[in-house]
VOGU-3710 file (C-alpha; in Angstrom, 3 decimals, decimal comma):
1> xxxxxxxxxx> 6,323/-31,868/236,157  9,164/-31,553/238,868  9,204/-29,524/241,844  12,686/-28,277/243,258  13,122/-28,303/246,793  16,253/-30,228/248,240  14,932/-32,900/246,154  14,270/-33,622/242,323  10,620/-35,155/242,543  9,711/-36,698/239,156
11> xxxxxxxxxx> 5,903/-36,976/238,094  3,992/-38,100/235,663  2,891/-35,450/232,901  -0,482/-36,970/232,376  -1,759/-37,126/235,858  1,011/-36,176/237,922  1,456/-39,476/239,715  5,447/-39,529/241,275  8,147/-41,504/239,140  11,126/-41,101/241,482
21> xxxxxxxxxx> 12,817/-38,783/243,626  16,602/-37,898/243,266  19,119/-35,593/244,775  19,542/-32,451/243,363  23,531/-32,535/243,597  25,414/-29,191/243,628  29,361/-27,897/242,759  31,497/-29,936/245,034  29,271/-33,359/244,222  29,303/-32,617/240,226
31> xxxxxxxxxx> 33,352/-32,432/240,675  33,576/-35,111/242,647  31,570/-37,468/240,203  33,832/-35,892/236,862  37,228/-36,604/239,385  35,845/-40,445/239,505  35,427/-40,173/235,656  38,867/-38,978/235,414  40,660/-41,589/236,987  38,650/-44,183/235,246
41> xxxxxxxxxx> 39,001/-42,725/231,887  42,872/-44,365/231,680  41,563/-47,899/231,767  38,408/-47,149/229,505  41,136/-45,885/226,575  43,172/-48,931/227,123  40,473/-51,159/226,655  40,718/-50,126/222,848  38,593/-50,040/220,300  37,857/-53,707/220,332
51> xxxxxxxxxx> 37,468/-54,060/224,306  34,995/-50,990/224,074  33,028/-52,575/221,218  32,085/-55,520/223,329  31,662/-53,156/226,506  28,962/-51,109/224,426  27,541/-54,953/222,198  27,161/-55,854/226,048  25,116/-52,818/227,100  23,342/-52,988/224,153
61> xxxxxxxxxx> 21,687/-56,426/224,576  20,760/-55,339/228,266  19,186/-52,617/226,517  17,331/-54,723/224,221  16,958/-57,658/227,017  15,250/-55,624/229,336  13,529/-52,797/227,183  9,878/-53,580/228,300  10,855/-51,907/231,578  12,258/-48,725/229,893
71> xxxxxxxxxx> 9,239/-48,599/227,657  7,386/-48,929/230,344  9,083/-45,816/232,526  9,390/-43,711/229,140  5,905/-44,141/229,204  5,142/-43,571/232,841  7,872/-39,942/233,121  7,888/-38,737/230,008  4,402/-39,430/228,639  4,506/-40,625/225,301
81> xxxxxxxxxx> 2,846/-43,639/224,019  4,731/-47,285/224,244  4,956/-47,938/220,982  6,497/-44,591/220,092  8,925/-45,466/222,790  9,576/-48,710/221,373  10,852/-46,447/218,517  12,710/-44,178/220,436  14,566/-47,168/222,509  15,230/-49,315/219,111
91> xxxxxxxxxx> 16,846/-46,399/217,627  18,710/-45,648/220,529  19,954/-49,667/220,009  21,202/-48,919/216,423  23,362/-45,826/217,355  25,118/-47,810/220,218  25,644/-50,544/217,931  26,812/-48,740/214,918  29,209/-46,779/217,130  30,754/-50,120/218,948
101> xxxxxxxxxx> 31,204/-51,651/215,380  32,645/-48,928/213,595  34,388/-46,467/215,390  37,798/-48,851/215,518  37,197/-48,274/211,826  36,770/-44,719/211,679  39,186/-43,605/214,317  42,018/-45,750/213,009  45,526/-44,177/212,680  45,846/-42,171/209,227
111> xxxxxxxxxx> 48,965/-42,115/206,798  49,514/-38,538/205,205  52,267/-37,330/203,260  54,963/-35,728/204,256  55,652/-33,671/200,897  59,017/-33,758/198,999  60,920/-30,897/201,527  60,567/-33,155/204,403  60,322/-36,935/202,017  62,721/-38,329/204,943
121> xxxxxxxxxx> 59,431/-38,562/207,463  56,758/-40,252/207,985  53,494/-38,574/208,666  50,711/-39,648/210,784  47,154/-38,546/212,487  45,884/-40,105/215,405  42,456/-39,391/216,667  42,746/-39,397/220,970  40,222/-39,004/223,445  39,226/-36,194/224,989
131> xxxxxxxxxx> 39,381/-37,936/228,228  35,627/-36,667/230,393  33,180/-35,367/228,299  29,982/-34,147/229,870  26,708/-34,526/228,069  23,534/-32,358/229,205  20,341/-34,345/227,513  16,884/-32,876/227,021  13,363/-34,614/227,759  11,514/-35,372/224,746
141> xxxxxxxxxx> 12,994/-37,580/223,437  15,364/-38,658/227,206  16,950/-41,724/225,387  17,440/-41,568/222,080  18,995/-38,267/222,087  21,245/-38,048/224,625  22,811/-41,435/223,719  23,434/-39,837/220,209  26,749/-37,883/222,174  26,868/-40,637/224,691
151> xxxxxxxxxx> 27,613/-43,701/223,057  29,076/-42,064/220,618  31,823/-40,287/223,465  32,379/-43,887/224,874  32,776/-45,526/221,741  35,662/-42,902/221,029  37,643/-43,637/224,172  36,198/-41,322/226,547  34,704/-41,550/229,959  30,821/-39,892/230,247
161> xxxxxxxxxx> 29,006/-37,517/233,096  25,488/-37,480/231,861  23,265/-34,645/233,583  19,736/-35,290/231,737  16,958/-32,971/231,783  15,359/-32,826/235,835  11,554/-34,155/233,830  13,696/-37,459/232,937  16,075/-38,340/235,911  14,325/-41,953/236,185
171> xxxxxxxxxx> 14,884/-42,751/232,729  18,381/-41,502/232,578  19,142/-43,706/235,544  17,763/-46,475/234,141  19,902/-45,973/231,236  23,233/-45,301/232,696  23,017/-48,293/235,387  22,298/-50,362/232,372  25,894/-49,927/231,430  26,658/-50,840/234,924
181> xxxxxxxxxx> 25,004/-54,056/235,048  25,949/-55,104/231,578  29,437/-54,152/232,718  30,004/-55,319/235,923  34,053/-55,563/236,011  34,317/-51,787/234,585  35,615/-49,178/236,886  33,024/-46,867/238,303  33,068/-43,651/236,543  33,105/-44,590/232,663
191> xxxxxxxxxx> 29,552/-43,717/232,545  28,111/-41,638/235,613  25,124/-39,966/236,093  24,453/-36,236/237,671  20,725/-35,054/238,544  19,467/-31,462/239,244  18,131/-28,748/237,617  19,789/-25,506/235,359  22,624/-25,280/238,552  24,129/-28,601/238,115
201> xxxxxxxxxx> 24,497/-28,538/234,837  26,075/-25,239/234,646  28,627/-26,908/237,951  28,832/-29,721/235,314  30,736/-27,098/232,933  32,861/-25,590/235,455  33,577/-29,284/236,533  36,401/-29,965/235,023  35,392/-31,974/231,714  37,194/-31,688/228,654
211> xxxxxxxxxx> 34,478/-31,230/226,321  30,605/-31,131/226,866  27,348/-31,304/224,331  24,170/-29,937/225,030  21,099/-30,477/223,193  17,825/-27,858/224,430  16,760/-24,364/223,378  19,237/-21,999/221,558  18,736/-19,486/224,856  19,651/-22,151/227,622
221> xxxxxxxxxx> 22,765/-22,919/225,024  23,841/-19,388/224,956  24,389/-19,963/228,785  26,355/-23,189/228,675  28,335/-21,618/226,175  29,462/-18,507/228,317  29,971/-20,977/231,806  32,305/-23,526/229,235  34,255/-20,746/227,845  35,402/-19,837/231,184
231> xxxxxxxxxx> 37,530/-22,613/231,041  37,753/-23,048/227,230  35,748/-26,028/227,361  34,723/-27,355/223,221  31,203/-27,823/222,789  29,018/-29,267/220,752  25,362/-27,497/220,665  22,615/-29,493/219,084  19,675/-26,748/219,719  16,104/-25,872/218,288
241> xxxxxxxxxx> 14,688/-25,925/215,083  12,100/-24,955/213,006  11,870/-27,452/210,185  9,976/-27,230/206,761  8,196/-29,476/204,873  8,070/-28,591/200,814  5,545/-30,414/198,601  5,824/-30,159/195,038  3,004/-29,854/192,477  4,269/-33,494/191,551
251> xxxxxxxxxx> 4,285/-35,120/195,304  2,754/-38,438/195,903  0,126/-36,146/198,277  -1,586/-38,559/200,667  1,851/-39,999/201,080  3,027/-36,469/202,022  -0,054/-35,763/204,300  0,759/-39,191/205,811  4,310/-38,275/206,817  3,545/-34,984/208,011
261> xxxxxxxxxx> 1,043/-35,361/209,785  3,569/-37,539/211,877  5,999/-35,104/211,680  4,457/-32,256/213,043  2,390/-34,215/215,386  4,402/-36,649/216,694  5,226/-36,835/220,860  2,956/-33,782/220,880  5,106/-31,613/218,421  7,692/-31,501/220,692
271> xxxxxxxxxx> 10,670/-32,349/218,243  13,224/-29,959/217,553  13,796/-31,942/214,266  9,938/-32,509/213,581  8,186/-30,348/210,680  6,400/-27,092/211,709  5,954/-25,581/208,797  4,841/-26,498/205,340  5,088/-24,811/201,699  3,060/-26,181/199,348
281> xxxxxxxxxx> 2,529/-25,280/195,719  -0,970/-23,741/194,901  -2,273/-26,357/192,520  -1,964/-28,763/194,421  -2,910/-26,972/198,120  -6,295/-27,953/198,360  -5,924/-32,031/197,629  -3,081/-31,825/199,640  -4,624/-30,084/202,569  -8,031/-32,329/202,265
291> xxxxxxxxxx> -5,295/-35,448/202,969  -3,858/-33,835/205,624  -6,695/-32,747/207,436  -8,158/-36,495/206,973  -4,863/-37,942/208,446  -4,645/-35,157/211,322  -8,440/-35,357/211,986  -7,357/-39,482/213,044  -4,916/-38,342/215,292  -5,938/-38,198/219,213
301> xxxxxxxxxx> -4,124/-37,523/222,176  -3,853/-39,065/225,514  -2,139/-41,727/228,379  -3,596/-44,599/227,085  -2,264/-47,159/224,476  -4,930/-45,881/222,062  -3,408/-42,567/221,473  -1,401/-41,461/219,141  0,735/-39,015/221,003  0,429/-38,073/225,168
311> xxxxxxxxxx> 0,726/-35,185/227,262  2,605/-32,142/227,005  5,921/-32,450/229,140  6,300/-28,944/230,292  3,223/-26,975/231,356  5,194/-23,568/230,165  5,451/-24,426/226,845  1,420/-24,872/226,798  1,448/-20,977/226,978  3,811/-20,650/224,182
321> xxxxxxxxxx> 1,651/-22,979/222,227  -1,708/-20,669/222,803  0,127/-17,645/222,067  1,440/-18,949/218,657  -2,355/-20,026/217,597  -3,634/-16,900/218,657  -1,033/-14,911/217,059  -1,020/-16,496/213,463  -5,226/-16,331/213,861  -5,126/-12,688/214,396
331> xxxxxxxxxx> -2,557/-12,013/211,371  -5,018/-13,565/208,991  -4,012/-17,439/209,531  -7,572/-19,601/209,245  -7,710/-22,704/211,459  -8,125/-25,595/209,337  -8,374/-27,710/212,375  -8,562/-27,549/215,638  -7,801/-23,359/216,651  -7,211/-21,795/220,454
341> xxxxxxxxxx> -9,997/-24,446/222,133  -7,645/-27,252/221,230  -4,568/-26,285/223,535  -5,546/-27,369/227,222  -3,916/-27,774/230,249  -2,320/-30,508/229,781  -2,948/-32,536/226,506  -3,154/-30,194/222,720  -5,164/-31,333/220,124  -3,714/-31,032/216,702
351> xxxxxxxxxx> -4,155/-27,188/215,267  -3,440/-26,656/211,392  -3,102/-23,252/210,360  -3,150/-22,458/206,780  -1,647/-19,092/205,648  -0,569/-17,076/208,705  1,444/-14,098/208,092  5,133/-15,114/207,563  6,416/-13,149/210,175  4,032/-14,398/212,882
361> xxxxxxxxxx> 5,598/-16,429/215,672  4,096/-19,061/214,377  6,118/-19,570/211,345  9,247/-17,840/213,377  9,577/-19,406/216,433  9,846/-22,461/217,494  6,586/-23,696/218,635  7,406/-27,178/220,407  3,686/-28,593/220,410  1,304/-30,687/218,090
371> xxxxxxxxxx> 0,337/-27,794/215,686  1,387/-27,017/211,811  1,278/-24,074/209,469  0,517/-24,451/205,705  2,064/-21,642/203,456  0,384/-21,344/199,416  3,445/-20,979/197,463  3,324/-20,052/193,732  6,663/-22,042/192,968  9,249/-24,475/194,749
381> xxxxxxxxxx> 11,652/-21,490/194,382  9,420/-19,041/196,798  9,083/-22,285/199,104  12,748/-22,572/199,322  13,376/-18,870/199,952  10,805/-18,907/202,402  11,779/-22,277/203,960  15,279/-20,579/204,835  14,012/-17,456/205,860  13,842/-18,341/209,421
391> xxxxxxxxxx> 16,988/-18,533/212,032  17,232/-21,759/212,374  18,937/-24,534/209,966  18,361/-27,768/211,270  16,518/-30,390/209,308  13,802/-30,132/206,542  11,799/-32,582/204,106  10,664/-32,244/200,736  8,159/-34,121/198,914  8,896/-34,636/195,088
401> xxxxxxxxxx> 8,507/-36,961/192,478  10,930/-35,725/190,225  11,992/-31,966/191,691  13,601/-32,676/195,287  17,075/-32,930/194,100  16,615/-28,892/193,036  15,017/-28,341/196,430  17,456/-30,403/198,257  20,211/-28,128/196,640  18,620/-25,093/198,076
411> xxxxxxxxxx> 17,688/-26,022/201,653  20,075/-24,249/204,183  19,827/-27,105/206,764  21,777/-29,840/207,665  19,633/-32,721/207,156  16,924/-33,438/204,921  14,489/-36,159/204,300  13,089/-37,098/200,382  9,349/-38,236/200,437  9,667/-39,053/204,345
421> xxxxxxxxxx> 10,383/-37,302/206,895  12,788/-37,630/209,671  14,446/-40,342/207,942  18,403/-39,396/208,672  17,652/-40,194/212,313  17,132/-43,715/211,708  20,564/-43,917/210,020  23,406/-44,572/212,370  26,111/-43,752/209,792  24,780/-40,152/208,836
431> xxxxxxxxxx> 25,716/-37,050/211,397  23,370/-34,704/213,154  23,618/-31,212/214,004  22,725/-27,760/213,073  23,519/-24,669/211,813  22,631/-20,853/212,559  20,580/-20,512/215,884  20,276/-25,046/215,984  23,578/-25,058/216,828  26,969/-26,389/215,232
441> xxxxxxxxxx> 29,048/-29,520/215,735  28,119/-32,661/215,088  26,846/-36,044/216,929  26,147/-39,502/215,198  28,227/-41,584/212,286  32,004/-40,891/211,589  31,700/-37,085/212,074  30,456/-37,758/215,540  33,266/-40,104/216,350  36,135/-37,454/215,362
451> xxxxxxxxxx> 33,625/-34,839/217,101  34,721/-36,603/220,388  38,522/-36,602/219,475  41,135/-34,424/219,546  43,518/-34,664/216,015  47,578/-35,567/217,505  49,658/-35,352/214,389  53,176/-36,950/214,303  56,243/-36,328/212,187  58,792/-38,928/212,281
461> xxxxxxxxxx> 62,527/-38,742/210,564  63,313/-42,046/209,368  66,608/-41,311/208,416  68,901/-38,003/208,244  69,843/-37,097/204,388  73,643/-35,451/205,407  73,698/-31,741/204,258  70,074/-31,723/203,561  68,307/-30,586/207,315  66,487/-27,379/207,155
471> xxxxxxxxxx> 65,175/-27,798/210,750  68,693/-26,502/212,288  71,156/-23,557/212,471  73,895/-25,456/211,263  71,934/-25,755/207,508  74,709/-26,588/204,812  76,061/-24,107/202,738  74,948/-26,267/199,770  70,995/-26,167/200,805  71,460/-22,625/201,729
481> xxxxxxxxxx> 72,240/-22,209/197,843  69,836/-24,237/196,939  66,562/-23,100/198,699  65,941/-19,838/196,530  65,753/-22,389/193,669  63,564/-24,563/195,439  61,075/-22,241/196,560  61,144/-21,046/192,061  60,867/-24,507/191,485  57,782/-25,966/193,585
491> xxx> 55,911/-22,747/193,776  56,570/-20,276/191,020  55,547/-22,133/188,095
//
């Protein structure tokens, strides 16, 4: 919970203890920090890819050196258990490190060719910098996330202002003056940090950067959108989702219950790439929804180390919670467990719902909390069709013995996991992003290096081939001739 006065107060979401208190800064102090990344991102881009590697390998083993203490404030802000923030912080590690050891590789300077017209050049791509990107984070998951455009901005040569959500601002700091310290000689400004609420991160668009990602709701991204464009600021939008789980007739099914239960419940639902929704084929529904409920029913909530996921973060989405439940119940949905008594004012206990109408908001809408729907399908093809028939297209998971490569062929997301879920964001090399309303652009692996460069292409003539220019006035009489009969030549046949 945070309270804005002239002040960012950070609490506790399980008991509302303070964390920290930070400055809410406004227009003139969000410039002023993106002017200090300006004039520090010249010396960042000369370090090169192999002074940034060990700039990042360095900040990395402070990470790692030190991560009791961020487990411990993940746990104390943001509420979720420490081993699940072990998780988040260790996956956090691999990004940075994949990034510092591979983006010299990825970025490198390409060769093309320069085609028989012009076969007297040389053709090349480099990928540059943007120069400042800004990077607005969200809270549930304040590391892992974020760092996903962060480290992977730096490791491409550009200087970072990091606004993170105003539930988070302790961890974030922790985080960014961890570069510091592991970094002592670097210039201030390569990574910075700006705190406030929805105003400074809208002055952190109109700031000046030269490209910015966002990760939060598709409506809040709508709005960054529109302040960027003012100055035709890129963007990259990582936003909501509504992800599916499919479970074939041949699924390994308390292996499916096991992951889902994880992925639907896990820090209290509130993943944008978690599951929400499940299709499962008939013959198999009741096994698999007797594994399910045995695996959910073990699940508990709460602050201390016993629990399997903690508070919710935001008190408003507690309301959109209820009014999900209560709206699949009254379409016909039957509470397998838990049902409107298990959403309280502060911690949710797990709700399944098994067939709610498909156009509730349940199945619709992005629900954000520790609660599941389970859809009888009569075939894998109806759980595709109904799998996609939603507006979002981020992730999805499918649970198959021998069938998922079919499914997998049909699933209008972006990333999918096979008998797991959430497995692609354990892989540094593979990209994340959305499509439809969760977003476009990408973050992570090679795609999310060239995400945070700009393409410069370069045409160089070696040598001049007398009577043979085409890029002049003065063109010989001879080529003048002879281009009719080119153009037959390489094109008309």
């Amino acid at each position: 919970m945070t309270t804005q006065t002239e002040q960012l107060v950070s609490t506790n979401p399980a008991n509302d203890e303070v964390v920290g208190t930070f400055a809410v800064l406004g227009e003139v102090q969000v410039r002023a920090v993106v002017a200090r990344a300006r004039n520090a991102a010249p010396w960042w881009r000369d370090q090169g890819h192999a002074g940034r590697r060990e700039a990042l390998l360095r900040w990395k083993r402070h990470i790692a050196r030190n991560a009791e203490d961020l487990v411990d404030l993940l746990h104390r802000e943001n509420g979720k258990p420490r081993t699940d923030a072990r998780l988040e912080v260790m996956l956090a590690l691999e990004h940075i490190a994949w990034n510092a050891k591979h983006a010299g590789k990825v970025l490198q300077q390409e060769k093309r060719r320069p085609g028989l017209l012009l076969s007297n050049f040389s053709a090349r791509l480099d990928h540059v910098p943007f120069g400042v990107v800004g990077v607005i984070g969200p809270w549930n998951y304040p590391v892992y996330t974020p760092n996903g455009s962060i480290a992977t901005a730096l490791a491409a040569g550009n200087t970072v202002v990091f606004k993170p959500s105003e539930y988070t601002p302790a961890i974030s700091r922790w985080y960014v003056d961890a570069f510091a310290k592991a970094n002592p000689d670097a210039p201030d400004g390569v990574l910075s940090l700006v705190t406030g609420f929805g105003d400074t991160g809208a002055a952190l668009c109109r700031a000046g950067v030269d490209k910015l990602a966002f990760t939060g709701s598709a409506a809040t991204g709508r709005r960054v959108m529109a302040a960027c464009a003012e100055s035709l600021v890129p963007v990259v939008m990582e936003l909501g989702g509504k992800d599916a789980a499919i479970v074939a007739a041949d699924a390994d099914l308390p292996r499916a219950a096991e992951a889902i239960a994880f992925g639907a419940l896990g820090n209290s639902g509130q993943t944008c790439a978690g599951v929400e929704r499940v299709y499962v084929e008939r013959s198999v529904r009741d096994e698999f929804l007797a594994e399910l409920t045995k695996q959910v029913k073990a699940v508990r909530p709460g602050s201390d180390d016993a629990s399997s996921y903690g508070p919710m973060t935001m008190r408003s989405q507690i309301d959109i919670v209820r009014r999900h439940v209560d709206d699949a119940l009254a379409g016909g949905g039957t509470a397998v467990v838990g049902g409107r008594e298990s959403v309280g004012d502060r911690f949710i206990e797990p709700v399944v719902i098994l067939d709610p109408p498909h156009t509730s908001a349940a199945v619709q809408e992005e629900t954000f909390g520790p609660t599941v729907t389970v859809t009888t399908v009569e075939s894998l093809d109806e759980a595709v069709k109904l799998a996609n028939d939603t507006p979002y297209g981020l992730a999805g998971a499918v649970f198959s013995k021998n069938r998922a490569e079919e499914v997998v062929a049909g699933f209008e997301t972006s990333q999918i996991s096979v008998n797991s879920v959430l497995g692609f964001a354990g892989v540094a090399a593979l990209p994340l992003g959305g499509v439809g309303e969760s977003g476009f652009g990408r973050i992570h692996g090679p795609e999310g290096l060239k995400e945070f460069t700009r393409t410069r292409a370069i045409a160089t003539q070696k040598y001049a081939i007398p009577g043979m220019n085409l890029i002049t006035f003065n063109r010989s009489p001879v080529m003048v001739r002879l281009l009719p009969r080119l153009i037959r030549w390489l094109h008309a046949r």
